[in-house]
C-alpha positions in Angstrom: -38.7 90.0 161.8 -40.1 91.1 158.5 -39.7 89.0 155.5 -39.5 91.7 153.2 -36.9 91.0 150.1 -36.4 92.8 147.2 -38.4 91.9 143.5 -39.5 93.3 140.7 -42.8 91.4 141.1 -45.3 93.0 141.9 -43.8 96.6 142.6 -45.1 98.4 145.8 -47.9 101.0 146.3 -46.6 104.0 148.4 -48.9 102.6 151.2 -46.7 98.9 151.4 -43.5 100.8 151.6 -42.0 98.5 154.6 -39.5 100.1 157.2 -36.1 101.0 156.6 -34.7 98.5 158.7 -36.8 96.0 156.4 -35.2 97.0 152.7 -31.7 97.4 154.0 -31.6 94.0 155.6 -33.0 92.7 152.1 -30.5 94.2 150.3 -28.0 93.3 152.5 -29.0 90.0 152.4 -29.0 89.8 148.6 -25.0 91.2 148.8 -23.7 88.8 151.6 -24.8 85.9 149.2 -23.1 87.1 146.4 -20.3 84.5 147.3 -22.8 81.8 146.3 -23.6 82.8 143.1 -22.2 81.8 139.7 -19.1 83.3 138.3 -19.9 85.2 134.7 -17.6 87.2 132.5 -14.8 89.8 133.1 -14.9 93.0 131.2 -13.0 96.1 130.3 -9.3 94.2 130.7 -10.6 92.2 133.5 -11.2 95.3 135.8 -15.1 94.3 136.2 -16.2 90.9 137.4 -19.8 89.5 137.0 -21.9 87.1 138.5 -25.6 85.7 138.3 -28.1 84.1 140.5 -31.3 82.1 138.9 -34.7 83.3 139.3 -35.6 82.3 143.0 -39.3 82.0 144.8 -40.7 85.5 144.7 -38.2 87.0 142.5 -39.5 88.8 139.5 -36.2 87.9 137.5 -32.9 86.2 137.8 -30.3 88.7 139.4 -27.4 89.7 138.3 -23.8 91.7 140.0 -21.0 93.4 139.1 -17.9 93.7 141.3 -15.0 96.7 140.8 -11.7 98.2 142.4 -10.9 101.8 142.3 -7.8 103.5 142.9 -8.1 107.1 143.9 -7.1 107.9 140.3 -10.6 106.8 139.2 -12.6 108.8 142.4 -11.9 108.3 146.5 -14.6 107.1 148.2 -16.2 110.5 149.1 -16.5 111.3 145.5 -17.8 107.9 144.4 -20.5 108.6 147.3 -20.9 112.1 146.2 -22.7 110.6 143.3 -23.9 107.7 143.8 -25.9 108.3 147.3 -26.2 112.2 147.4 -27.0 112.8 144.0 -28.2 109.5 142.5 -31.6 110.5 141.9 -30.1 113.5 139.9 -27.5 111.9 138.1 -29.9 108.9 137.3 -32.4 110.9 135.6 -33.9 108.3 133.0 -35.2 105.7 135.6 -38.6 104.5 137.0 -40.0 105.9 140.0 -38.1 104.5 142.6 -38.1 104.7 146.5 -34.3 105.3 147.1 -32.8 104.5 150.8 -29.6 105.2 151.5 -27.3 103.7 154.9 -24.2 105.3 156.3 -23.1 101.9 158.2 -19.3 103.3 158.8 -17.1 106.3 157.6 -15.4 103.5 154.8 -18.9 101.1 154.0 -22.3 102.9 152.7 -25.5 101.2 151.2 -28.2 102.3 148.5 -31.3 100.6 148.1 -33.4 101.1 145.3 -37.5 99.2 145.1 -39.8 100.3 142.4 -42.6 101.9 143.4 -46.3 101.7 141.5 -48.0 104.9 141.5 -51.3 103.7 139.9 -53.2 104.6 142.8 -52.0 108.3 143.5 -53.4 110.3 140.9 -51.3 112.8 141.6 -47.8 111.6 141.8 -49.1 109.1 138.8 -49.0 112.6 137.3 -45.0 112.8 137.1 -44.9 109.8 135.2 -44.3 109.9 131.5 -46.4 107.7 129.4 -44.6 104.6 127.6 -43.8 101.4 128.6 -41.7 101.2 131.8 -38.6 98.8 132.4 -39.1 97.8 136.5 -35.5 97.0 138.2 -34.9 96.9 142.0 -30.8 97.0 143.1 -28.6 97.0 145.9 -25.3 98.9 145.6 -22.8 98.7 148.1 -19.3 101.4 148.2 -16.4 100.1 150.4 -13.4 101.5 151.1 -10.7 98.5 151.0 -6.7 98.2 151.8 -4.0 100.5 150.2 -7.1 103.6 149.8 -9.1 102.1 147.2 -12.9 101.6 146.3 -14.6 98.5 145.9 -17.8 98.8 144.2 -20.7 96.1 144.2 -24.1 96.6 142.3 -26.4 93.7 142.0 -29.6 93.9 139.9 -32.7 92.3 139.1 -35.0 94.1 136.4 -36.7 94.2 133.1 -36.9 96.2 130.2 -40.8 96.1 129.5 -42.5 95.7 126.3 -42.3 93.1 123.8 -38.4 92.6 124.3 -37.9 88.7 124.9 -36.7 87.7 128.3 -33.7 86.0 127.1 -32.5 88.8 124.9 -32.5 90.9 128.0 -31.1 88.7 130.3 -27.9 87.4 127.6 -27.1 91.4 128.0 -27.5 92.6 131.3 -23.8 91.5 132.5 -22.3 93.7 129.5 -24.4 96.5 129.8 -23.6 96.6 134.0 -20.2 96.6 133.0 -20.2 99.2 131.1 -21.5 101.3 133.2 -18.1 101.2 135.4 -16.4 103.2 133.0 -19.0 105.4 131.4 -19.3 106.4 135.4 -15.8 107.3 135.4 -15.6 109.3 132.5 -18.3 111.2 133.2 -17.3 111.8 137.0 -13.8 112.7 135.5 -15.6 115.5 133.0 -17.7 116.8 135.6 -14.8 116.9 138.2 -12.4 118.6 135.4 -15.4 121.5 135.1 -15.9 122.2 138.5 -15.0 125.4 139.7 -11.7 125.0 142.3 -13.4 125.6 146.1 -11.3 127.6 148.4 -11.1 124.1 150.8 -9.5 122.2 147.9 -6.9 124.9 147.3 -3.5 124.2 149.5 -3.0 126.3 152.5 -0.9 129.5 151.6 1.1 131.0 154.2 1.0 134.6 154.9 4.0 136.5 156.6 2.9 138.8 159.4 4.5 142.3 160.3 6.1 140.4 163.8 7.2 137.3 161.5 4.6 135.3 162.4 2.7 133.4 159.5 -0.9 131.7 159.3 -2.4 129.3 157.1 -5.8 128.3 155.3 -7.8 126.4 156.9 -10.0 123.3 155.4 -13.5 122.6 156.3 -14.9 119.0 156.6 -18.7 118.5 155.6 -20.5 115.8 157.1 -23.1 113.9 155.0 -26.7 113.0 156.4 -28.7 110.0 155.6 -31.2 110.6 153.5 -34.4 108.9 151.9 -36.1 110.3 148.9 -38.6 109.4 146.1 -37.0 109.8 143.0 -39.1 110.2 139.9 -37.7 109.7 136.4 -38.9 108.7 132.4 -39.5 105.7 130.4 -38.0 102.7 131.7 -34.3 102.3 131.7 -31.8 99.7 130.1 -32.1 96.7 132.1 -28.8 97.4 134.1 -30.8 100.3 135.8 -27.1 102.6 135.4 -28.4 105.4 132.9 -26.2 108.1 133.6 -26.7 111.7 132.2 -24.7 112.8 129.1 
C-alpha cells in the first residue's frame, strides 16, 4: 500500500509521479478527515463553511477547507463538473504547473486531485514556465450530489504564496480568500452560461403535425464524460486559495 499523501513539500519531478490509485486515496484521505478538523468562520450569509487542520508530519503547510450547498439555481451537478473537472485546467489559467487527476467514482460523487509538479529537470517543459516567483498549493476537491437535487461542494487546500510574503499573513487569509471563490465561481459560470449559444438538445421538443395526423418530437442526446488525466501548465504562482478563475 503506498504511503503517498499530498504536500507542498518538496513538489514532485515528473519521474515520482506515483499511480493514480496512490493520489486519489491521499486525497481522499485528506477529505474523510475533514470531520476532525477545527471549525473556522462562515462567509457570504453563512452559505460557506470553513475549517483548518495544523501543519502535520510531512505537510508543507497547515490545510485549510471550505464546504458549500448548491441549489440548481446556482449550477446542477453536471454543470459544476463541466468546469471544475473538464475544463479546470482552462478555466484555472493563472496556476502552477500542476499534475491534475480527475475520478468518476458514481454518476452523483466525482473527485479532482491536484499535486504540484517541479519541472527543473525537463528543460523542455521547464520551457512553459514563466519566470517569477511561484506560489506551490496541492488540493483535493470533491462535487456531490446531495438530497432534494442539490450540490455540495468540498475544496480543501494546503499552499503558499512564495516570495517574501510572511507565513502568517497568508495563512490569517486563506479561509476568506477560499470563500470567496464560491461566489466569484458562480457569477462567472452564470455569465458564461447567459452567453452560450442555445444547443438544439437544450431546446424543448416541438411537435410537428404529419399529413396522416400523426406527430413526432425532438429528440435529446446524453453525452457521457471520460476520465481524464492531464498536465496543466499555468503563470506565476496563484493566491494561496489556488481558485483563480478567469475574468
Amino acid at each position: 500500500m503506498s504511503d503517498f499523501k499530498l504536500t507542498i513539500a518538496p513538489p514532485l519531478k515528473p519521474s515520482e509521479i506515483p499511480s493514480e490509485e496512490s493520489i486519489l486515496a491521499a486525497g481522499r484521505s485528506i477529505l474523510d478527515s475533514i470531520p476532525t478538523w477545527k471549525r473556522g468562520k462562515t462567509f457570504h450569509k453563512n452559505s460557506v463553511q470553513t475549517f483548518s487542520r495544523s501543519k502535520a508530519t510531512g505537510d508543507g503547510a497547515n490545510w485549510h477547507v471550505r464546504v458549500s450547498e448548491h441549489g440548481p439555481e446556482d449550477a446542477t451537478f453536471d454543470e459544476f463538473w463541466s468546469k471544475l473537472g473538464n475544463d479546470k485546467a482552462i478555466n484555472e489559467k493563472e496556476c502552477v504547473i500542476l499534475f491534475l487527476l480527475l475520478d468518476f467514482v458514481s454518476n452523483i460523487l466525482r473527485e479532482i486531485v491536484s499535486i504540484p509538479i517541479d519541472l527543473a529537470d525537463d528543460p523542455e517543459l521547464a520551457k512553459l514556465e514563466e519566470k517569477g516567483v511561484k506560489g506551490r498549493y496541492t488540493s483535493v476537491e470533491r462535487l456531490q450530489e446531495v438530497e432534494g437535487g442539490k450540490v455540495s461542494w468540498h475544496m480543501a487546500t494546503s499552499s503558499t504564496p512564495g516570495g517574501s510574503i510572511p507565513t502568517f499573513v497568508a495563512e490569517g487569509s486563506i479561509d476568506g480568500q477560499i470563500a470567496n471563490d464560491v461566489p466569484h465561481f458562480i457569477k462567472w459560470f452564470h455569465k458564461v452560461r447567459s452567453a452560450a449559444p442555445v444547443s438544439p438538445e437544450a431546446v424543448a421538443p416541438q411537435e410537428e403535425t404529419l399529413l396522416d395526423g400523426q406527430t413526432t418530437s425532438g429528440i435529446a442526446h446524453d453525452e457521457t464524460l471520460n476520465d481524464v488525466v492531464e498536465a496543466a501548465s499555468g503563470a506565476v504562482g496563484p493566491d494561496p486559495s489556488g481558485g483563480v478563475l478567469p475574468a
